[in-house]
N, C-alpha and C positions, 0 to 999 in steps of 0.2 A: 856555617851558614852559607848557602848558594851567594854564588854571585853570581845577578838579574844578566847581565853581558855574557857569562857562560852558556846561557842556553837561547840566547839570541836569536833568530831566525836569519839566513844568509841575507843582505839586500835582492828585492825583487823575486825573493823567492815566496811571497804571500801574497795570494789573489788578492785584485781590487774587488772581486764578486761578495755578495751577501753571504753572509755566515753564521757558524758557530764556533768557539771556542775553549779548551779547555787545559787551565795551568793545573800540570800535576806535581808532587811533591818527590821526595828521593825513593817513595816507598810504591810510585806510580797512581797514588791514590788525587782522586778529584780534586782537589781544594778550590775552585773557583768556576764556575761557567757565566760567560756572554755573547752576546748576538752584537751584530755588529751589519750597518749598510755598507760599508766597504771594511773588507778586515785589514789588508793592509795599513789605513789611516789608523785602523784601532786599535792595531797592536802595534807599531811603531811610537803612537804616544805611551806605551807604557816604557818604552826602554831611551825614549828622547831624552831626558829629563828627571832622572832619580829624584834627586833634590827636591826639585819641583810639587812631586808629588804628595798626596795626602797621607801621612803615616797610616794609615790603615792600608792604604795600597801597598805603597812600603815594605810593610809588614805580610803581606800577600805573597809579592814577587819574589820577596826574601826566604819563605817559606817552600817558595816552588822548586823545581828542578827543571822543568822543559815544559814546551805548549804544543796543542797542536788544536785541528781544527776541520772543518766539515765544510764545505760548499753545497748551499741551496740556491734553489732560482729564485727563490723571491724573500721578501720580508717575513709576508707570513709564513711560510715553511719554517725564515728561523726563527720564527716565536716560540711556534710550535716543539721546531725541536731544542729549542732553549728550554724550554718548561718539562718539556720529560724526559732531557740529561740533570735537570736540579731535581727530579722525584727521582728517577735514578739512584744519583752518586752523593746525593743532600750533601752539595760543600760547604764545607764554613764557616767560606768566605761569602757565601749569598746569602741573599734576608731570609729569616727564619720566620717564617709564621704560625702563630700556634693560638687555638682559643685562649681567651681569656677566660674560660671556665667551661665546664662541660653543658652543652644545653641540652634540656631536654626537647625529644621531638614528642607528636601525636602519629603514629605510624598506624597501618590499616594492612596485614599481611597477607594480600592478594594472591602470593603465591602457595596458600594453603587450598585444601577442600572448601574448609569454610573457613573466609576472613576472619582476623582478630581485629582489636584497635585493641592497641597498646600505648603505653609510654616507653621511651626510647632513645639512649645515649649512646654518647660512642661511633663507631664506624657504620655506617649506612648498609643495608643488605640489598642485593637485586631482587627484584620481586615483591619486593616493599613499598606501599605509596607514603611518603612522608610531608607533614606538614609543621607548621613553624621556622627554627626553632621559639620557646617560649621560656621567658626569665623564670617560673617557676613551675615547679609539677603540678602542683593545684590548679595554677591556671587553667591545664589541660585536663583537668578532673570535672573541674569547674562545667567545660565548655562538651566534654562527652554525659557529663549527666545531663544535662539538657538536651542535648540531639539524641540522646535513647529512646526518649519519648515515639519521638518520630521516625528516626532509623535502630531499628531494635537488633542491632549486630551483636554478638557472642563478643564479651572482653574478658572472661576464662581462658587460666591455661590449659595447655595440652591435658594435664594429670587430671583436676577437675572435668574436663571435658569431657574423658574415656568414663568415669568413674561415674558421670550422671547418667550415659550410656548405660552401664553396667548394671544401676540399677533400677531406672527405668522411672528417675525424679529429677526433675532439672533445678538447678538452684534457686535462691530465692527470687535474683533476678528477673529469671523465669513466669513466676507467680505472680510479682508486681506489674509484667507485661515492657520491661524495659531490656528486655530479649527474646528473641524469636526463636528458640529455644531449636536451636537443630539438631543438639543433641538426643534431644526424645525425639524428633521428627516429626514435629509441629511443621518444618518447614524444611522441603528438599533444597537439595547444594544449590542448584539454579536460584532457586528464589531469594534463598539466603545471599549469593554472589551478589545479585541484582541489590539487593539493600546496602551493601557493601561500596558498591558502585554509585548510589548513588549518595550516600555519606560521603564519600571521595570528591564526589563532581557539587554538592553544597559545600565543604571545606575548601577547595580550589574556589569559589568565585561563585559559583552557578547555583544562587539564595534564589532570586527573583520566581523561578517556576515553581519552586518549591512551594512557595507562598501562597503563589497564585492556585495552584491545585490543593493546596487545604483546605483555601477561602470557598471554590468551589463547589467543594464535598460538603464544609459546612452548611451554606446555602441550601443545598441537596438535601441534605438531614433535615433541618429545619424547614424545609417547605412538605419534606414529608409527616414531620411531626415526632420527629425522632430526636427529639432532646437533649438524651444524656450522649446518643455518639456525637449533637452537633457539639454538647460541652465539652467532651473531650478534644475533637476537631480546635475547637478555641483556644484547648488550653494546649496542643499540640503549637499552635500558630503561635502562642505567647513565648511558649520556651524557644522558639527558631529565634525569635526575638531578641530574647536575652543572650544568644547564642551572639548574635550579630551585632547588639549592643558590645560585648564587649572587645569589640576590633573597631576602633572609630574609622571617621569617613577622615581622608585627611587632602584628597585630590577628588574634587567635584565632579569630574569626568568620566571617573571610572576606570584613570589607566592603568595599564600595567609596566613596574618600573622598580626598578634596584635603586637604591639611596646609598650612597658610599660616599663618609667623610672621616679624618683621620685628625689626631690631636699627636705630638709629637714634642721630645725636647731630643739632649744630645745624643743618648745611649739609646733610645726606645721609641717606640711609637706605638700608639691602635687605632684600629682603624674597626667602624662599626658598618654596619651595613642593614638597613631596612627592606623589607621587601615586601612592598605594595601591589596588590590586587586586587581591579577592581576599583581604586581607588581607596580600600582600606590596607592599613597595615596587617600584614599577615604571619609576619614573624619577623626576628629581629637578631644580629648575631657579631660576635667582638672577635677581633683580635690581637695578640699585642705582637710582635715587632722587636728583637734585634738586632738595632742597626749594627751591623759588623761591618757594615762598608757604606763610606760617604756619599748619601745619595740624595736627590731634591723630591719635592712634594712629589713632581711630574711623575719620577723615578719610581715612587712608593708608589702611584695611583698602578703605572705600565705592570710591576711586579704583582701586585693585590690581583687586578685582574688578571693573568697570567697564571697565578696560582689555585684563584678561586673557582675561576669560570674552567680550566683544562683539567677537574675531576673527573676519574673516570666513566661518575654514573652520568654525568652533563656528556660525553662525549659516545657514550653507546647508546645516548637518546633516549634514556629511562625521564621518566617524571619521578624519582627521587631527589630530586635539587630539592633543598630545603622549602623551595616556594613553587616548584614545577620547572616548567626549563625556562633557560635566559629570554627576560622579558626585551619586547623591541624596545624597549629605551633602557638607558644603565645611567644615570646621575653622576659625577664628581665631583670633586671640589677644583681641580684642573684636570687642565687635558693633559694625555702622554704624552711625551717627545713627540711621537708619532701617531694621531689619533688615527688617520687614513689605516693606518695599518693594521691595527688594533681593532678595527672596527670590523675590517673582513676580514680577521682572525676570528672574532666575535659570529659574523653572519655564518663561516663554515661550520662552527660548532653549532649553534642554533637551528642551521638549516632557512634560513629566512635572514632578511635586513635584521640589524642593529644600529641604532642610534645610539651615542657616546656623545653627552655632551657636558655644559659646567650652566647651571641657570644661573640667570640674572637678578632676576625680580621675578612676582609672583606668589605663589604657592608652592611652586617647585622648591623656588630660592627660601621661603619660608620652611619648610620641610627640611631642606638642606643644613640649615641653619641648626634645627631641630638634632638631626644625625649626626652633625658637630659636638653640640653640646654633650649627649651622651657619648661620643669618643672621650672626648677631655674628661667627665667624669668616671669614664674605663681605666682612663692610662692614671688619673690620680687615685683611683679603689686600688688599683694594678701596685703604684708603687707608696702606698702605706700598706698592704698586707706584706710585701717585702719588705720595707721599714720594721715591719714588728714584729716579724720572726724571727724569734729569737737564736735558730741555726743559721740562720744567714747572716744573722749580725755578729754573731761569735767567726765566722769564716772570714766577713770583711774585715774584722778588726785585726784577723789571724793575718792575710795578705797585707795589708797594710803592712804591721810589724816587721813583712817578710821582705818585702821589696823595697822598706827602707832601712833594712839594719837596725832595728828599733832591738833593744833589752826587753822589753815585753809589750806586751799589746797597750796601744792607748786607751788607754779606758775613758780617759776626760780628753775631750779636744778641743781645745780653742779657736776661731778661727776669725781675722779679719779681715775686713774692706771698707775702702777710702773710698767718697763721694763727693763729687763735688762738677761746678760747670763755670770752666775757663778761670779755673783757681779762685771761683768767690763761693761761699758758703762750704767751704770744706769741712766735711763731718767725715765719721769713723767709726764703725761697728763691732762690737765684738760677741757672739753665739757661743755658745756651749754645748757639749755633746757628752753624755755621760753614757756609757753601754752603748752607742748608737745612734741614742733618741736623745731629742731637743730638750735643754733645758732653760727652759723659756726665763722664769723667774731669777738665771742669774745671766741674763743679756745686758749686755752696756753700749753706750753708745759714747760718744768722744767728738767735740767741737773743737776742730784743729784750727789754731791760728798763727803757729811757728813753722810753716815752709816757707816763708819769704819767697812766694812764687815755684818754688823747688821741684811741686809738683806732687806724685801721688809718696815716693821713695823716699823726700824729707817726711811724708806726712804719715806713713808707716812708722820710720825711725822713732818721729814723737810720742806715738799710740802706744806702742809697745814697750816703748822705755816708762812712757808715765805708769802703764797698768802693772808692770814688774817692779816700780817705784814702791808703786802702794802696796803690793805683796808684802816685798822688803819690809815696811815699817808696819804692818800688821803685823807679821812674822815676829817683828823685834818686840812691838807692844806686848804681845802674849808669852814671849819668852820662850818661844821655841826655836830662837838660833843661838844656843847656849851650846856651848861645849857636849852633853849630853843629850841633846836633842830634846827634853822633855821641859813643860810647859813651869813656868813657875808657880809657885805655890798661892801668888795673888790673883793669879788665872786660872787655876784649875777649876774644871767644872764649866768653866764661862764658853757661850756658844760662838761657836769658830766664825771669823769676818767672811763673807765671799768673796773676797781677794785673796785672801789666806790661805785659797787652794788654789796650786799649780796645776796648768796640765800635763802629761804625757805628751802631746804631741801641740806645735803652734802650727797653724797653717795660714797661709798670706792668701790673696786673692791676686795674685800674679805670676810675674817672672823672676826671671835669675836677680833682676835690681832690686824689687820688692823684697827680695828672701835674704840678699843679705844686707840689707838696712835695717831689717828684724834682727837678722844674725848678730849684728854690729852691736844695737841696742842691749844685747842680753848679753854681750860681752859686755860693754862699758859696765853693768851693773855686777859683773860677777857671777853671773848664772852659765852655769856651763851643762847642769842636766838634763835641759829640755832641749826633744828633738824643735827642728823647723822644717818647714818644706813650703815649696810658694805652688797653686793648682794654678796654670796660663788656661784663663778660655778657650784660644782660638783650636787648640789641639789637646786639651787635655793632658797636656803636660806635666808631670811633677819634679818639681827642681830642690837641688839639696843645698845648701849651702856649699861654697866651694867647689863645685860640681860644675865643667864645660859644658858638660850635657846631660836630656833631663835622662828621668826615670819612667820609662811608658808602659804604664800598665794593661792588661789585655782590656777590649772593651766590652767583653762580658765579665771583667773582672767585680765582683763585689766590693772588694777595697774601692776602686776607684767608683762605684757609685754611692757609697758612703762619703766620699770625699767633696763630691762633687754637690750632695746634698746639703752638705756643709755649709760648703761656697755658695751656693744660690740661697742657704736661709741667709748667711750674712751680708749678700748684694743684696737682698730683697728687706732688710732689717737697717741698712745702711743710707737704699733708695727711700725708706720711707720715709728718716726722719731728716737727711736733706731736703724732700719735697717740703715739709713740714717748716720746717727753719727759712726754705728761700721766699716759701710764700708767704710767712710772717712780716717779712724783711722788703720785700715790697710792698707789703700795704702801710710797713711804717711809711718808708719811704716817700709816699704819698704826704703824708704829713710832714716831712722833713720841706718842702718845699712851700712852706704857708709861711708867710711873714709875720714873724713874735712869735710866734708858735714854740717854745719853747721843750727840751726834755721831760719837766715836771708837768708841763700844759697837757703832753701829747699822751705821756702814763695817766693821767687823770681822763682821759677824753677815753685810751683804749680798755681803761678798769671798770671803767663807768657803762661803756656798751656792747664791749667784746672784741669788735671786730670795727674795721674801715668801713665795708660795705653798712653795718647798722648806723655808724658814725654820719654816711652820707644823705640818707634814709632819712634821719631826725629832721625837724625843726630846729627853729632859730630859736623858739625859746626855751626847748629843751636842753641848749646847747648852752646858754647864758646862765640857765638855774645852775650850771657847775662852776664851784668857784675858780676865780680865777679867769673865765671866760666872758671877756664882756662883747656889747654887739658886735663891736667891729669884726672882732676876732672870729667869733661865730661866723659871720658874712666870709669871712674872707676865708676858713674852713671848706663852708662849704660852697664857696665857687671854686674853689683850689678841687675839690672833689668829684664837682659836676662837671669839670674840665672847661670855665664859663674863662677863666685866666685875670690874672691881674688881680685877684683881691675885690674885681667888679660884680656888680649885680649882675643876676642875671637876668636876660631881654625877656621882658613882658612878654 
């Protein structure tokens, strides 16, 4: 493994100028590119401070062999050429972006004789006009039967095409009048183009003349008395309609504008993007996100746009961008480190101003909100179709096994977390994992009351000794820690306890203290089969028992996103039933401070109406009809309630 001080840069030998850089490995290959306003500051802190650093960087400079680098004059040059050394040499160690699934476009292939409109995935062609993308193909089936009506373009292939040529009948299409049929030469290339064109220029935004010159001809028709063209004219105008119906208005204005919001936990992110024209949405498109390197929202927003907007067909000025080219506004949820720069990064590509901003309020900020939401619901579709593939759950279970020494794969995993705020209401969770996936129906939860202040490490120790307790004496109830291992003859047949099965693997929701307090506990009982390991938050950590140091799993490793799902169902199964306990325990507590108010008074009072708040709520002689409560007590209830004090009435 290199060592980061081996390939050091001499002192004063790295410009303070604006740059690019790139850490290669022993094999001379890319592993890592960034930009930098002064490179000496930037690359100096990578080798200040080892320690310091983020194990993902770490694990970067560890992997490298030497650095070197590029001087530009300005920022934006090293945007620039930071975005086409990562399409280059794709290190990675830089964020990886990839659709969240393939979308389909509506494309219109201009660069033929005669235009097609097709549907369309995958890589973009030149000479293609595209619109969208769209969540589903129908939608775009949807949305070209309707504008046939009125723009009657050829959406046959090549083979069809020759062959209606050939024999001298155009398809049905043709007949219905929902193509201008150029094949038999109803209509020369010009005129054919010209419809094509302008199906392109109503799909892009430009409804409004469309409308107005139908309305027109209608009028026209029908003052000459021509009825059935002005019928069709009508119902030409209806379908543009429904065309238009289905892209809502979602900005009153009319403007034009990218919508870019991202939802994120440790390993991952997506980031969605809408694109509004016109003030409709026009299409809409995901990404998910490998964090392979420790970066902030800022960070994600600078990289998104760097990747997205420095496409080819965006930078040779084609109107193939999903939506046409970069709209003068771009939406985020923050700004970049460096929005000034970004921004005329943005205006060279464009060829015009760009505005880059984060709204506040409004519609914008409404919208925004909107493009949120469906992030968050990308990155959670994102990671339960991962969850339930069954090949990637057999691989994390395989890694896992591999990187801890494990005898075979866990198949059942346990895992705990301790809850609790300033050592009151301490609770304790335990989740299940059988194959992978959650098994909800044998979750347990655990109301600690022996750490004596200790902390989370006594309160681990007790969890896990108790829950190992009860195995044990299941185990002996059924008679299967006999000599022979098999069950006794009073038990056979009888259906097995849910403590009565162990896991393969325990997993703690901590560090090295947490793992071996567990550790500790399954000693004092005698259990020596089952692995442990403790998962730390703040780094991802996994720690062994006994072990100085942890065990760091790659962060595209599948074991460690299995693990880590673990841990956040048992923090989030942990957090919910301490909320649940601390807020019970303060509305008694409300009642503990009413004079006479006894234990049996205050269960009679909370059986009786549920809750404090219903309690406060009642009358006084609701409150008497319960035995045992007479007026006074009543009174003094509920001024104890109403926060009135003393037991007094409250002021008229």
């Amino acid at each position: 493994m290199p060592d980061p001080h081996s390939y050091r840069p001499a002192p004063g030998a790295i410009p303070e100028s604006p740059g690019v850089y790139r850490f290669r490995d022993v094999a001379g290959r890319v592993i890592y590119v960034g930009k930098a306003k002064n490179l000496r500051s930037r690359l100096n802190s990578y080798f200040a401070d080892f320690a310091g650093l983020h194990p993902r960087t770490q694990s970067m400079l560890t992997s490298a062999a030497g650095v070197d680098w590029t001087v530009v004059g300005t920022e934006v040059e090293a945007l620039q050429l930071e975005y086409s050394w990562i399409k280059e040499f794709n290190p990675r160690f830089n964020i990886r972006y990839r659709d969240d699934k393939s979308y389909p476009y509506l494309a219109v292939t201009m660069d033929e004789e005669y235009p097609r409109v097709l549907v369309m995935r995958g890589a973009r062609r030149r000479g293609t006009r595209y619109f969208g993308p769209y969540s589903h193909a129908w939608a775009i089936r949807e949305t070209v039967d309707a504008l046939l009506r009125v723009f009657p373009v050829r959406t046959c292939s090549a083979g069809v095409f020759k062959r209606a040529g050939q024999i001298g009948r155009p398809c049905l299409l043709g007949y219905i009048g929902k193509c201008s049929a150029p094949c038999v030469a109803r209509i020369d290339a010009a005129g054919h183009r010209r419809l094509a064109e302008e199906f392109c220029d109503f799909m892009a935004g430009q409804t409004a003349r469309f409308t107005r010159r139908l309305e027109a001809r209608m009028r026209e028709a029908a003052a000459a008395e021509e009825y059935e063209r002005a019928a069709r004219l009508r119902d030409d105008i209806k379908a543009l309609e429904r065309a238009l119906e289905k892209q809502a208005v979602v900005l009153p204005d009319g403007t034009d504008a990218d919508v870019i919001a991202l939802a994120q936990d440790q390993l991952e992110a997506a980031v969605q993007i809408f694109y509004v024209r016109g003030g409709r949405v026009r299409g809409q498109r995901g990404w998910v996100v490998d964090k392979v390197e420790d970066v902030t929202d800022a960070e994600l927003v600078e990289h998104f746009l760097a990747q997205v907007y420095g496409e080819d067909a965006i930078a040779a000025g084609e109107r193939s961008h999903p939506a046409g080219t970069i709209p003068r506004e771009v939406l985020v949820p923050v700004e970049p480190p460096d929005p000034g720069t970004v921004e005329e990064w943005l205006a060279v590509r464009r060829g015009g101003r760009v505005s880059l901003r984060v709204p506040r309020r409004g519609d914008k900020r409404a919208l925004l909100e909107t493009v949120g939401r469906n992030a968050a619901e990308s990155l959670a579709q994102h990671k339960l179709r991962r969850a339930s593939d069954l090949t990637t759950r057999s691989r994390a279970l395989q890694e896992i096994q591999d990187a801890l020494g494990l005898d075979e794969a866990p198949l059942r995993i346990e895992c705990y977390d301790v809850s609790n705020l300033q050592a009151t209401n301490v609770v304790a969770s335990m989740v299940v994992f059988e194959d992978g996936l959650a098994r909800k129906s044998e979750y347990r939860r655990f109301s600690v009351k022996g750490t004596n202040g200790e902390g989370d490490v006594a309160a681990v120790h007790e969890v896990v000794g108790r829950r190992f307790r009860r195995y044990l004496e299941e185990r002996e109830a059924t008679g299967e820690l006999d000599t022979l291992g098999e069950p006794g003859p009073d038990t056979a047949g009888a259906g097995r306890r849910k403590f009565a099965y162990p896991p393969n693997l325990l997993v703690i929701d901590g560090g090295a203290p947490q793992v071996e307090a567990a550790a500790r506990a399954l000693e004092e009982l005698g259990i020596d089969d089952i692995a442990v390991c403790g998962l730390a938050k703040r780094l991802e950590e996994v720690w062994l028992p006994g072990d100085g140091s942890p065990v760091i799993l790659p962060r595209t490793s599948e074991g460690l996103y299995l693990l880590q799902r673990v841990r956040d169902e048992a923090h989030r199964f942990a957090i919910t039933y301490h909320r649940a306990k601390r807020s019970k325990a303060l509305s008694v507590s409300e009642l503990d401070a009413v004079p006479g108010l006894g234990p049996a008074r205050r269960g009679t009072l909370l059986r009786h109406f549920g809750s404090v708040k219903r309690i406060a709520a009642a009358s006084e002689p609701e409150l008497t009809a319960l035995p045992g409560i007479g007026p006074r007590l009543a009174e003094a209830v509920l001024a104890a309630l109403h926060g009135t004090g003393n037991g007094g009435r409250a002021a008229e």
